[in-house]
C-alpha atoms as a printed R data frame, in Angstrom:
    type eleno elety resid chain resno       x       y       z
1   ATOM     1    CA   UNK     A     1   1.093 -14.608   3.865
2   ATOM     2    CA   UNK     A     2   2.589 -13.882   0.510
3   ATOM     3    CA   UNK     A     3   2.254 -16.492  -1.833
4   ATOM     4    CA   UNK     A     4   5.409 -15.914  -4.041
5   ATOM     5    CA   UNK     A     5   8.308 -15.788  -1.855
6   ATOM     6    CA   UNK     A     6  11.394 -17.792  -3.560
7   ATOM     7    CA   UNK     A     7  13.494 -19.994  -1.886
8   ATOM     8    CA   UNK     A     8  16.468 -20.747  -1.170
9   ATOM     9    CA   UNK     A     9  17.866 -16.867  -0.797
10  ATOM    10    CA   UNK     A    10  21.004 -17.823   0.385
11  ATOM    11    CA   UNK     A    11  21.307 -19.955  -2.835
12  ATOM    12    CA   UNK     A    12  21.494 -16.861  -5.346
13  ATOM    13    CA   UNK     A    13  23.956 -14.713  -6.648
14  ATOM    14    CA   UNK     A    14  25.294 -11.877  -4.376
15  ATOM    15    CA   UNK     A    15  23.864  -9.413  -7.253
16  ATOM    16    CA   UNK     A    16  20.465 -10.637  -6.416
17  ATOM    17    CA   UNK     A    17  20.885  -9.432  -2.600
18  ATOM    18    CA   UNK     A    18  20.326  -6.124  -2.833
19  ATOM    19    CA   UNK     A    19  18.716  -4.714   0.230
20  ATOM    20    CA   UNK     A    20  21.085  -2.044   0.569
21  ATOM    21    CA   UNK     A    21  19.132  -0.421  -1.813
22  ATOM    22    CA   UNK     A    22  15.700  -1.251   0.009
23  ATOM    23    CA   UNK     A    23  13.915   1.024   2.420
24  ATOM    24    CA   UNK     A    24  11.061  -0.585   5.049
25  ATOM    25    CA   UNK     A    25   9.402   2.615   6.187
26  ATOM    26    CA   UNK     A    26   5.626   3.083   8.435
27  ATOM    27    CA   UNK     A    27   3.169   4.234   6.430
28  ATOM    28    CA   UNK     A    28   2.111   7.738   7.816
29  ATOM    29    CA   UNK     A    29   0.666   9.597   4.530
30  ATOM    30    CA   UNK     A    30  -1.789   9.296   2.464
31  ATOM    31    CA   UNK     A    31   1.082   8.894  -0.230
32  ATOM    32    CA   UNK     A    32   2.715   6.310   1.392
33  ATOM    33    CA   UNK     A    33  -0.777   4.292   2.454
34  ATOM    34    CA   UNK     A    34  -1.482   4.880  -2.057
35  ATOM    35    CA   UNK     A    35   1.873   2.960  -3.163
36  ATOM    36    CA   UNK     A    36   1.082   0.312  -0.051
37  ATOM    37    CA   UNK     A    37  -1.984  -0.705  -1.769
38  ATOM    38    CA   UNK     A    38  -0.843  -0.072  -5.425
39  ATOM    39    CA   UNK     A    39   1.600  -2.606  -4.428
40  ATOM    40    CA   UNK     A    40  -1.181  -4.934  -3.091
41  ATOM    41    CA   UNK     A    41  -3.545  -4.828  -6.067
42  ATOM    42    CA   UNK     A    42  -1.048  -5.679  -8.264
43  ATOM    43    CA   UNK     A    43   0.075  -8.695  -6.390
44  ATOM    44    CA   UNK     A    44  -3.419  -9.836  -5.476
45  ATOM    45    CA   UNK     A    45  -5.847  -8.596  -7.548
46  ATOM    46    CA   UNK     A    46  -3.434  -8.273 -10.554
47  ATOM    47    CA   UNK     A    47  -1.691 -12.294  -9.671
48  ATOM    48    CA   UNK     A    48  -4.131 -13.955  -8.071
49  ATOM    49    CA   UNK     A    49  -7.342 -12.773  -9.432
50  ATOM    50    CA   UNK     A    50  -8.336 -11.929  -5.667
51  ATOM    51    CA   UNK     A    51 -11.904 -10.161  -6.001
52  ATOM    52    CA   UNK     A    52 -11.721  -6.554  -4.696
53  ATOM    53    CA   UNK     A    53 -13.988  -6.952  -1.720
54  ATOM    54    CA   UNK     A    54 -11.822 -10.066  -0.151
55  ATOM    55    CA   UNK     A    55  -8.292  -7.636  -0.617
56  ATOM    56    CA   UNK     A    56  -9.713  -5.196   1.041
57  ATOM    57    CA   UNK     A    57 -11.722  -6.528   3.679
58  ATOM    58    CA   UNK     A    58 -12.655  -3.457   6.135
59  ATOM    59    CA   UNK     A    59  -9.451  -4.307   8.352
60  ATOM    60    CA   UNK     A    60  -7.176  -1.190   6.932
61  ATOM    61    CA   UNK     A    61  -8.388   1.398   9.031
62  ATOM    62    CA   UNK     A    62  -8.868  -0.931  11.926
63  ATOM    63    CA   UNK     A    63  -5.949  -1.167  14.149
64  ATOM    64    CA   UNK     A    64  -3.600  -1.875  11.526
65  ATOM    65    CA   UNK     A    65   0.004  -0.222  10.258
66  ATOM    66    CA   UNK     A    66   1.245  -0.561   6.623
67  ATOM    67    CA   UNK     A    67   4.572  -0.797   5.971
68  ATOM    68    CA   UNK     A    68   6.174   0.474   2.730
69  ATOM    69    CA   UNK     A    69   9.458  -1.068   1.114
70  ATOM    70    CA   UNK     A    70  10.926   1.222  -1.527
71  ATOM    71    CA   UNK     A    71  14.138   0.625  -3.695
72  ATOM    72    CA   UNK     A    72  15.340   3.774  -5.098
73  ATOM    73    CA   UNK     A    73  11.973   5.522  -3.921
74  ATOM    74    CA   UNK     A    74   9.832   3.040  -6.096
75  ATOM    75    CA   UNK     A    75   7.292   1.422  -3.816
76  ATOM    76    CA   UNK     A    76   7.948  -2.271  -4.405
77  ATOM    77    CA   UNK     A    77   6.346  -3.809  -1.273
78  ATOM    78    CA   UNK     A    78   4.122  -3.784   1.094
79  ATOM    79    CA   UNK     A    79   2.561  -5.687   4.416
80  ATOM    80    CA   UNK     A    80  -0.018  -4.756   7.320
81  ATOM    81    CA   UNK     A    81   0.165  -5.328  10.897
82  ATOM    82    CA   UNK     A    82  -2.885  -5.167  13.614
83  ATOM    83    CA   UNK     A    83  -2.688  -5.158  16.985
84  ATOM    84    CA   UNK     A    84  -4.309  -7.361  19.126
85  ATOM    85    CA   UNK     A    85  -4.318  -7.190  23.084
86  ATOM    86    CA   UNK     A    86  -1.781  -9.874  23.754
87  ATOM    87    CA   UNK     A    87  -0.195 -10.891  19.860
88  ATOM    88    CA   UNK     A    88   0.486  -8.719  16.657
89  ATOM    89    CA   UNK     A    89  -0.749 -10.448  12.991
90  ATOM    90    CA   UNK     A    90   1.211  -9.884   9.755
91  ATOM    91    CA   UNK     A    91  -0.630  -9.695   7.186
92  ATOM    92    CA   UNK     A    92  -0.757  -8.925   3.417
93  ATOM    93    CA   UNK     A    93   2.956  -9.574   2.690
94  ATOM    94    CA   UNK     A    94   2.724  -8.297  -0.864
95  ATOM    95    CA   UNK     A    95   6.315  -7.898  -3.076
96  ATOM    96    CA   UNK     A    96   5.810  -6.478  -7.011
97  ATOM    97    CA   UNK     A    97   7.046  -9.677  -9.230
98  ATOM    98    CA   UNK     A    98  10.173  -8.125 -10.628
99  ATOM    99    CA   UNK     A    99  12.030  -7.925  -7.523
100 ATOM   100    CA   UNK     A   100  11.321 -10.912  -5.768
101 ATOM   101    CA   UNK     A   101  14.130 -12.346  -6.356
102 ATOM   102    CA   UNK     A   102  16.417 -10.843  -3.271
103 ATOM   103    CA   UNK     A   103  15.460 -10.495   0.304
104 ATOM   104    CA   UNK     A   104  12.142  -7.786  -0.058
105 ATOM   105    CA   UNK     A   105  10.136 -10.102   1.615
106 ATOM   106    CA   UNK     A   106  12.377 -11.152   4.376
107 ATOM   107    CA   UNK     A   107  13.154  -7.494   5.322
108 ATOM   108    CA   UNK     A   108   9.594  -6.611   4.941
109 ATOM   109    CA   UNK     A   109   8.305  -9.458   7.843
110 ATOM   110    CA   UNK     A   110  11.797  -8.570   9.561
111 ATOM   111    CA   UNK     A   111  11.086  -4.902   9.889
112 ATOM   112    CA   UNK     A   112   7.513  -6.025  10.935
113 ATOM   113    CA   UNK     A   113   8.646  -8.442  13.643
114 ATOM   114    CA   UNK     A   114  10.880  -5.655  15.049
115 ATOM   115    CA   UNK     A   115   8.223  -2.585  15.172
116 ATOM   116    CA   UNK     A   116   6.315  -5.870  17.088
117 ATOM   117    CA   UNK     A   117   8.719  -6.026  19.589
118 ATOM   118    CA   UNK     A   118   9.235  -2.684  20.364
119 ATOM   119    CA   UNK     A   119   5.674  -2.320  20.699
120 ATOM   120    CA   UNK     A   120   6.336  -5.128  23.716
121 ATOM   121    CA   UNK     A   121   4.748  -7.887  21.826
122 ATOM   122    CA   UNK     A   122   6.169 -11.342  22.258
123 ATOM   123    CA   UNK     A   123   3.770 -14.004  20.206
124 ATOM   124    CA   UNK     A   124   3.421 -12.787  15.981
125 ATOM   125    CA   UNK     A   125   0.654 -14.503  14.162
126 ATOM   126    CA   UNK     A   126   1.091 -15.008  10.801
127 ATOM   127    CA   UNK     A   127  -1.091 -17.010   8.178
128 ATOM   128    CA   UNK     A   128   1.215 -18.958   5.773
129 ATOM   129    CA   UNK     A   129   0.519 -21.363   2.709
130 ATOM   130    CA   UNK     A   130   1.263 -24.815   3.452
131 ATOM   131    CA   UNK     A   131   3.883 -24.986   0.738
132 ATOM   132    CA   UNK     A   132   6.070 -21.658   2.363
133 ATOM   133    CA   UNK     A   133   6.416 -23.223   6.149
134 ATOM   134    CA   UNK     A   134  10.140 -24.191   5.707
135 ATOM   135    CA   UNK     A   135  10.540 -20.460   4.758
136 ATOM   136    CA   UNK     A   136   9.485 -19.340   8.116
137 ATOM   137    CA   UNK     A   137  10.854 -22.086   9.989
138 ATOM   138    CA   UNK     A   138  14.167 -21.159   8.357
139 ATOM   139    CA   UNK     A   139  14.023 -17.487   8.942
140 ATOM   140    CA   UNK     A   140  12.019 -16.649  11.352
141 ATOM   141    CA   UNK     A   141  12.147 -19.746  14.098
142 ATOM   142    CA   UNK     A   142   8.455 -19.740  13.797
143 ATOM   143    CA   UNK     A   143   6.052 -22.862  14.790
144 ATOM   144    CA   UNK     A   144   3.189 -24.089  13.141
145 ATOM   145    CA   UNK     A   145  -0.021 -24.110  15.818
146 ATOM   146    CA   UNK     A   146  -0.302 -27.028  17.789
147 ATOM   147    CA   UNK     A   147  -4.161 -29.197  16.849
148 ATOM   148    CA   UNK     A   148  -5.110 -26.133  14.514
149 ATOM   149    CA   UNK     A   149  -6.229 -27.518  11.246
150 ATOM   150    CA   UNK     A   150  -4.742 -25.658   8.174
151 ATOM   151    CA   UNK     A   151  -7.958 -23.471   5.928
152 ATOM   152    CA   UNK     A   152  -8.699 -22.278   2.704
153 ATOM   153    CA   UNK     A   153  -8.783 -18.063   2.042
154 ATOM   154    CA   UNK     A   154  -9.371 -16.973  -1.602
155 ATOM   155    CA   UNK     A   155  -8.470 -20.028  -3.230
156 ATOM   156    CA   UNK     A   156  -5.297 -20.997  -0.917
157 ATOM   157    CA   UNK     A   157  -4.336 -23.049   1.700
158 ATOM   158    CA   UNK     A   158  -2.896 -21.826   5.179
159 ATOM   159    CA   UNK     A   159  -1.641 -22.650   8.546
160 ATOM   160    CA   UNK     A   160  -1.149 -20.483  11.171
161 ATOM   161    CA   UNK     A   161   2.116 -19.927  12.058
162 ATOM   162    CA   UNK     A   162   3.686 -18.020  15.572
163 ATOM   163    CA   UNK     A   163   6.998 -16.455  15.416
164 ATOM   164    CA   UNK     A   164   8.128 -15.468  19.204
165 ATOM   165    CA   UNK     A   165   8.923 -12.108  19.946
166 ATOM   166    CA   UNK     A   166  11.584 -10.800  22.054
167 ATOM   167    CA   UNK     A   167  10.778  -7.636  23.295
168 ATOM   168    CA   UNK     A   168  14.307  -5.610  23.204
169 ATOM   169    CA   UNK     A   169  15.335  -3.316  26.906
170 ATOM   170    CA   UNK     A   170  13.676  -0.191  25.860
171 ATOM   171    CA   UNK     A   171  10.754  -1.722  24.541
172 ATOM   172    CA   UNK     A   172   7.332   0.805  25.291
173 ATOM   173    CA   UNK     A   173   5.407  -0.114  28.005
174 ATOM   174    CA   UNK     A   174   2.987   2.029  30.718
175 ATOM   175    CA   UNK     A   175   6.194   3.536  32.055
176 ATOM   176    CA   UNK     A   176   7.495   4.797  29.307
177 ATOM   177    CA   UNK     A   177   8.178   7.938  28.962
178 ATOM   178    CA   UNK     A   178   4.897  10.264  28.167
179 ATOM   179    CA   UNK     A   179   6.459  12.074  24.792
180 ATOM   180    CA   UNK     A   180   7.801   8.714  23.801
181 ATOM   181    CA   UNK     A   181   4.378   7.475  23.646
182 ATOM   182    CA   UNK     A   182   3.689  10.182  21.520
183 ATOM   183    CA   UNK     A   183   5.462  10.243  18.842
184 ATOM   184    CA   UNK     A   184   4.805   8.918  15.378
185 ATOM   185    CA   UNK     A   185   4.227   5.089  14.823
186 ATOM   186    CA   UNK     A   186   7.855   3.245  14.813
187 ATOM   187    CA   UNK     A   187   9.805   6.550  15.400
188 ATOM   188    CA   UNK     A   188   9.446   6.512  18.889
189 ATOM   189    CA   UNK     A   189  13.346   6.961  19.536
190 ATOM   190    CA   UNK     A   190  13.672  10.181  17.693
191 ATOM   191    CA   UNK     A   191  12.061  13.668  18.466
192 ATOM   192    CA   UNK     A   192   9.087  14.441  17.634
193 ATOM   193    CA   UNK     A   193   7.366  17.649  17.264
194 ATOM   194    CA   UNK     A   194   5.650  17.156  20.194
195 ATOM   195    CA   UNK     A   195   8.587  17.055  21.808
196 ATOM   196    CA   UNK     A   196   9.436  20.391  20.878
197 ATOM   197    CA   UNK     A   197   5.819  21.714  22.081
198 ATOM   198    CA   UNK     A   198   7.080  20.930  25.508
199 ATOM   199    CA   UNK     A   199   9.388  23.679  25.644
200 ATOM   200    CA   UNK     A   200   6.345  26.450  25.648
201 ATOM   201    CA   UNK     A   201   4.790  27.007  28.939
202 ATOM   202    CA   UNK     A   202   1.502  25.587  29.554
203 ATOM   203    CA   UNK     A   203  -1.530  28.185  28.675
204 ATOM   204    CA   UNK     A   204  -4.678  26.678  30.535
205 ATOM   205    CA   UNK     A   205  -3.578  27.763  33.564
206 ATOM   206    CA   UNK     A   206  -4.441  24.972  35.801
207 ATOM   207    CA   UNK     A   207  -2.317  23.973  38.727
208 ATOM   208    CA   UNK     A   208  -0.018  20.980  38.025
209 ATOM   209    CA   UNK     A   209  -0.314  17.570  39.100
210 ATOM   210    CA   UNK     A   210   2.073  16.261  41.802
């Protein structure tokens, strides 16, 4: 995952805590999916001298949501989440260097794990360099995969790492209800405006289904 997380965070001053000023949203614009991977390049392309081709690697489009973290508006983070059938995989945990020194990163994999588990997932992959598994262990109660060997993407070394989900009561499933499923990506408890379509009668015409 992201290669410059900081540790300890309880260890720092309360001044350097500052996510009450931080905002994890979903990416649902065009604006918001530009400052995700403004965010990105710097980190990786700008840091780590990741070529442009391995940063963006077709996978954007492909089953995935961005997340945003703001402070004050100002994009400052970033990560991406796809969907598999039976486990969701963070990926691309990216935080600008100037504010890396509070909890952006731990809210940004937080928020991710949550959306997760509303979404009825219970097993989160994540990739994460060898160096940063006491970071996950720590926060996140996560496991390092049983007889999987650790690898080597763009120049570091990983192991992948499962954080277990716990799916809350109103979690979606098949049963849920119709307009719930409908609504926008991690706003599924507020109304949408399809929900407000529902109130016009139906113009096809066709007789309803029992």
């Amino acid at each position: 995952m992201n290669a410059n997380v900081r540790m300890p965070l309880e260890a720092r001053a309360p001044t350097e805590v500052d996510e009450a000023k931080l905002e994890v949203r979903v990416c649902r614009t065009l604006d918001d999916l530009m400052q995700a991977m403004a965010v990105r390049t710097l980190v990786y392309m700008g840091e780590q001298a990741c070529p442009y081709d391995e940063e963006y690697d077709g996978n954007d489009f492909a089953g995935a949501t961005h997340l945003v973290l703001r402070r004050d508006g100002e994009p400052i983070g970033t990560l991406r989440i796809r969907w598999f059938a039976d486990f969701a995989k963070v990926e691309r945990v990216a935080v600008r260097r100037e504010h890396r020194r509070g909890r952006a990163t731990l809210m940004l994999i937080l928020a991710a794990k949550r959306l997760a588990e509303k979404k009825n997932y219970r097993q989160i992959l994540g990739y994460g360099q060898v160096r940063l598994i006491p970071f996950w262990e720590q926060y996140f109660n996560a496991h390092v995969r049983e007889e999987r060997r650790s690898f080597v993407v763009s120049d570091h070394d990983y192991v992948e790492m499962i954080v277990e989900g716990v799916p809350p009561a109103d979690a979606l499933t098949l049963d849920s209800s119709p307009l719930e499923l409908l609504r926008p990506e991690g706003a599924w408890d507020e109304a949408g405006v399809l929900d407000r379509s529902a109130a016009r009668p139906a113009a096809n015409f066709g007789a309803a289904v029992q």
